[in-house]
N, C-alpha and C positions, 0 to 999 in steps of 0.2 A: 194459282196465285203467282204473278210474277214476283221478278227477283223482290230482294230485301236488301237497300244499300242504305249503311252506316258507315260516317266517319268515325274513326278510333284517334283518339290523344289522349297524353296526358300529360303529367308535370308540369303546368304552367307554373307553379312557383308566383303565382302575386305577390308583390310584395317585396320581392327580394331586397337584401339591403346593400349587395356589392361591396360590402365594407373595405375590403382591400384596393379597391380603385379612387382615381379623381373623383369626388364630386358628381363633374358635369359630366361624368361620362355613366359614373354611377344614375343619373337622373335619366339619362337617356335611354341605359339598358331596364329601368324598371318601365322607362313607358313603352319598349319593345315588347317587353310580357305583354302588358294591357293591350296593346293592339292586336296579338296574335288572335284574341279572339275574334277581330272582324277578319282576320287572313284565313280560320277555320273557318268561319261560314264563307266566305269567300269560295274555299275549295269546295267545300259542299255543296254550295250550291251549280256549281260547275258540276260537277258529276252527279247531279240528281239524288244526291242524297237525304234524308229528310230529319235524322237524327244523327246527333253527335255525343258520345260516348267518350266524357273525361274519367281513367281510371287513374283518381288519386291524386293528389297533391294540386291542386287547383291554386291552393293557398299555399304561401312559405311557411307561415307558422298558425301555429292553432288559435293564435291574437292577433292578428290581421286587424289594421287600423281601417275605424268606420270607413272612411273612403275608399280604399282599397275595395274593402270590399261591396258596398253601395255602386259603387261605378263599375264595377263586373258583372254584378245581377241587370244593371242598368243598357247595358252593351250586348251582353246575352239577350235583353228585351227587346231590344232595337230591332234583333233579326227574326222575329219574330214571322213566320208560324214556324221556321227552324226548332227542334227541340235540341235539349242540352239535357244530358243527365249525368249530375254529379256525383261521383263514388269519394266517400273520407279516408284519405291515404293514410301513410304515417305523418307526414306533415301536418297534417289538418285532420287526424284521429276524431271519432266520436268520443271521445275524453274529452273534446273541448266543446261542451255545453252547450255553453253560450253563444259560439259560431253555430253552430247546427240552427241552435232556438234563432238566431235571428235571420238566417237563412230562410226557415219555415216562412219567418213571419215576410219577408221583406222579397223573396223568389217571386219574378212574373210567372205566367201562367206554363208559360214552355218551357221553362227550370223544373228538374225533376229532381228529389233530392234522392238518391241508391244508398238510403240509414238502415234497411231492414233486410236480411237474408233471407229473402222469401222473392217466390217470382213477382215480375212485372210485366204487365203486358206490353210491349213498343206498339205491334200490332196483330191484327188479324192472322193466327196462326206463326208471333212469332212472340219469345218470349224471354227476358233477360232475368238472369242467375247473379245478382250482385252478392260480393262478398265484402264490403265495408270493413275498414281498419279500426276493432275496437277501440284499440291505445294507440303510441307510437311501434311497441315493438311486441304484439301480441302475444308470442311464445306458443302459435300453434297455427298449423294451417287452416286459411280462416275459409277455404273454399272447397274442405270435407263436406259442406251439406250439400253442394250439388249434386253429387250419387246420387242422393235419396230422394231428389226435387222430383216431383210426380213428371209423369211423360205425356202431352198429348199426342196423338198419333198425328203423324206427318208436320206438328209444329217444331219451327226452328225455334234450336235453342243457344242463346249467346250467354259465355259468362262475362263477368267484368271483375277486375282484381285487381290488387297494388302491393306490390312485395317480389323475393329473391324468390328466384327457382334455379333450382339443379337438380339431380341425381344424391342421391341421400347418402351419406356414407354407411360401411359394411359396420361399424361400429352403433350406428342409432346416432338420435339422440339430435337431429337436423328436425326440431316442430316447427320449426318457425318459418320456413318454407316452402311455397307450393310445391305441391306433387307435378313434374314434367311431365305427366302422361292422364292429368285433372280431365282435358277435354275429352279422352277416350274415357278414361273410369267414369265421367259423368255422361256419357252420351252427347258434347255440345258442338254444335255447328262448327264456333268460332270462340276463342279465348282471347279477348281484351285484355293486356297487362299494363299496368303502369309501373315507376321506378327505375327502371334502366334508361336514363335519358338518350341511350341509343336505339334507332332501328335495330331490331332484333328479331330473327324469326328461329322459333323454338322447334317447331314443325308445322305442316301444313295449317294446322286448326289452330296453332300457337302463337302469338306473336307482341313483343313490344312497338308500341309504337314509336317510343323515343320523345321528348320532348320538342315541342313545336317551334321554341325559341333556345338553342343552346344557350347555356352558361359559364360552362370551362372551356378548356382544351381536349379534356381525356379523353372522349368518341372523333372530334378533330374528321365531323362532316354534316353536312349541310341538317338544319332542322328540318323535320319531314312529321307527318300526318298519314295517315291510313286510310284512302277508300277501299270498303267493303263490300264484295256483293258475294248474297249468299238464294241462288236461283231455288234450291228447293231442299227440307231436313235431308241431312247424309248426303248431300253434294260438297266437293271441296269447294270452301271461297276461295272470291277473286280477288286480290289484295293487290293496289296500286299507289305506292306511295308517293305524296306529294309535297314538295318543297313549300314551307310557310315560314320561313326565319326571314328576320331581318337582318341583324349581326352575321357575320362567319367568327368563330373562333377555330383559328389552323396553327400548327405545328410546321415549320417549315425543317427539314434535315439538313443541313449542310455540312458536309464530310471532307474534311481540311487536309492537305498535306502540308509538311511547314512551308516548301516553296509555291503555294496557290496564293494566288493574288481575291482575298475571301470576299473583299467588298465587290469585286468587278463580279463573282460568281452571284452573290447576295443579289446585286443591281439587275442581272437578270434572270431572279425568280421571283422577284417579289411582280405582286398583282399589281393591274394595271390604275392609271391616277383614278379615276371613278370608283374605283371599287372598294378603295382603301380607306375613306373614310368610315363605312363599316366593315370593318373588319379588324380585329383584333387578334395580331400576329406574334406564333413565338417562334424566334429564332433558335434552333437547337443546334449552338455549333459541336462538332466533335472531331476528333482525329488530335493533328498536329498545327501551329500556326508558329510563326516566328513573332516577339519581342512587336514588332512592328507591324507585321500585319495584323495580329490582334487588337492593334490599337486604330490602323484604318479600318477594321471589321467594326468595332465601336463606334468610332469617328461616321463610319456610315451610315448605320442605323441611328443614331441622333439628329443625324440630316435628315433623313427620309423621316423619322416617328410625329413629327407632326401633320403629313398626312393620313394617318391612320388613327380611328379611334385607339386603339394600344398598340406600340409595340415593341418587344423587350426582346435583349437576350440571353437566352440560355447557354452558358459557358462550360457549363459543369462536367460534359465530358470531353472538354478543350485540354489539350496539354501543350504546354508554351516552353518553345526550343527559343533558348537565349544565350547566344555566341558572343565575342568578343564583341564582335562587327556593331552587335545591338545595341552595347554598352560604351560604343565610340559616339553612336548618335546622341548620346546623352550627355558624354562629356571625355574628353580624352584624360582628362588629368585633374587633380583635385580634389576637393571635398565631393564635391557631390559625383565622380566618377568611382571614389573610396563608398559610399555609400551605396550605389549600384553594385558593385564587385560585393560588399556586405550582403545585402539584399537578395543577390543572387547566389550566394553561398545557402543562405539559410534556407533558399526554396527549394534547396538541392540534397539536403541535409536529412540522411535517411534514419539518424538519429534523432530527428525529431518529429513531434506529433503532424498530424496531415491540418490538422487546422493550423499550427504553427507554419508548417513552409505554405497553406494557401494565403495567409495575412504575409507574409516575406513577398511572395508573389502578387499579389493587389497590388502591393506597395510599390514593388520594382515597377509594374506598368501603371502608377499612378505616376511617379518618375519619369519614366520616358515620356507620358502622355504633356507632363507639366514642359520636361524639357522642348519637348516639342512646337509647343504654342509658343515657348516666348522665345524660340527661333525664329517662327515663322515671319 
């Protein structure tokens, strides 16, 4: 039998609703999801693969609007004789019914639906071990029945799964996560995870594949995809991961001393004009900034942020050295120089609360930023 090569993803997340962004940026990251699906067959069929392996979360939520999901099944058909086989995550649980029942009914022919913990055939001497998410949060590893799955000799065996894996603490009492060592206790070729929206590999036969389209910042690297080849039972796969996102979401570090000039550092790290429109960047400043560079550090990034689908900054581990000198640019004398010297007492004020000196501190460089402009 020659090899056995399958694409592995998962977390597409249909659906999503972005809530915390624009709009129009929100509309754009859900039609990113929907397209990932032709970017998965895309790779696949690049590397000769013939079956695609979503473990879990396909859907955002277990009520996925008709559309959503008619136009998934609809795209999956398009690629046709490509197979798709859907495992029900936490996200999209067999608790919701009603998505399953019309999945059955409304799935093309090369949509497979992974409802049953029982094998399946992919092919000739190869054979998938799905373990489906009964609910959202099962409260038991749902991929104990592969041990017991019968063995045919010399067939491969793949499992498929959606859920947390670790090491169990010395205490007990961890059901709700797979066993890290499922693919040896079962005998399987290869362990398809879904739920860690990042590339992950557990060990040889282990592996997440990460979701195909990021969504946050937290993993902070490119969406990727799984080709698999697995040449014969008890041979390790070949696992080559493949870039399929549209978006980037990055973290950028920027580490300040208060005499760094932060916008000039900023201006040359950010990615270049093409690239920015997808991408949605967060500035993580940290260290020290002066009174005034933290306000051309801002000043910067609100010039540049219209090139880029998002981009914000992160201040939070900023600390703002503010001297005499800072509080001349604002005003030498008078009410409003009285008010900065106020301002900056209270942000300095170690009897009082950290939310209290950070509103003291907003304010002083809301101050300078105001004095600033209507100097200019």
């Amino acid at each position: 039998m020659s090899a056995f090569r399958f694409l592995h993803s998962s977390d597409l997340h249909l659906g999503r609703r972005f809530g915390n962004l624009p709009e129009e940026l929100r509309g754009r990251l859900r039609e990113a999801r929907h397209a990932a699906i032709g970017r998965l067959a895309a790779r696949a069929r690049e590397s000769g693969a013939s079956t695609i392996l979503l473990a879990g979360d396909t859907f955002d939520t277990e009520t996925p609007a008709p559309d959503i999901r008619r136009q998934a099944l609809a795209e999956m058909g398009h690629h046709a004789p490509l197979r798709w086989v859907l495992l029900p995550g936490n996200h999209d649980s067999l608790q919701a019914s009603q998505l399953w029942g019309a999945l059955r009914l409304e799935a093309p022919d090369n949509v497979v639906l992974a409802v049953e913990p029982a094998p399946l055939a992919l092919a000739p001497g190869v054979t998938l071990l799905p373990a489906p998410c009964t609910t959202r949060r099962p409260g038991r590893d749902l991929t104990e029945w592969m041990d017991g799955a019968g063995r045919e000799e010399g067939a491969i065996r793949i499992g498929l799964a959606h859920g947390a894996i670790r090491d169990f603490a010395e205490e007990g009492g961890a059901t709700d996560v797979i066993a890290p060592d499922r693919a040896a206790r079962a005998g399987l070729d290869y362990l398809a995870l879904g739920d860690w929206h990042g590339s992950l590999e557990v060990d040889v036969r282990t592996r997440y594949s990460g979701t195909p389209e990021p969504d946050r910042f937290k993993h902070d690297r490119p969406g990727t995809a799984l080709i698999v080849s697995i040449e014969a039972a008890g041979a390790a796969p070949e696992v080559t991961p493949v870039e399929t996102a549209s978006f980037a979401w990055r973290t950028l570090r920027l580490d300040l001393l208060s005499q760094d000039d932060g916008a000039a550092l900023l201006a040359g790290r950010l990615p270049e004009g093409r690239e920015r429109r997808q991408t949605l960047l967060r500035v993580a400043a940290a260290g020290r900034a002066s009174l005034a560079g933290r306000t051309a550090l801002a000043a910067a990034i609100a010039q540049a942020a219209p090139e880029f689908a998002r981009l914000e900054l992160d201040e939070a581990g900023l600390a703002i050295d503010c001297e005499a000198t800072d509080l001349d640019l604002i005003d030498r004398g008078g009410a409003l120089r009285e008010a900065a010297e106020a301002l900056r007492a209270e942000s300095l004020d170690a009897t009082r609360s950290a939310a209290e000196r950070e509103v003291a501190r907003a304010a002083l460089m809301r101050l300078f930023s105001y004095s600033q402009q209507a100097g200019a």
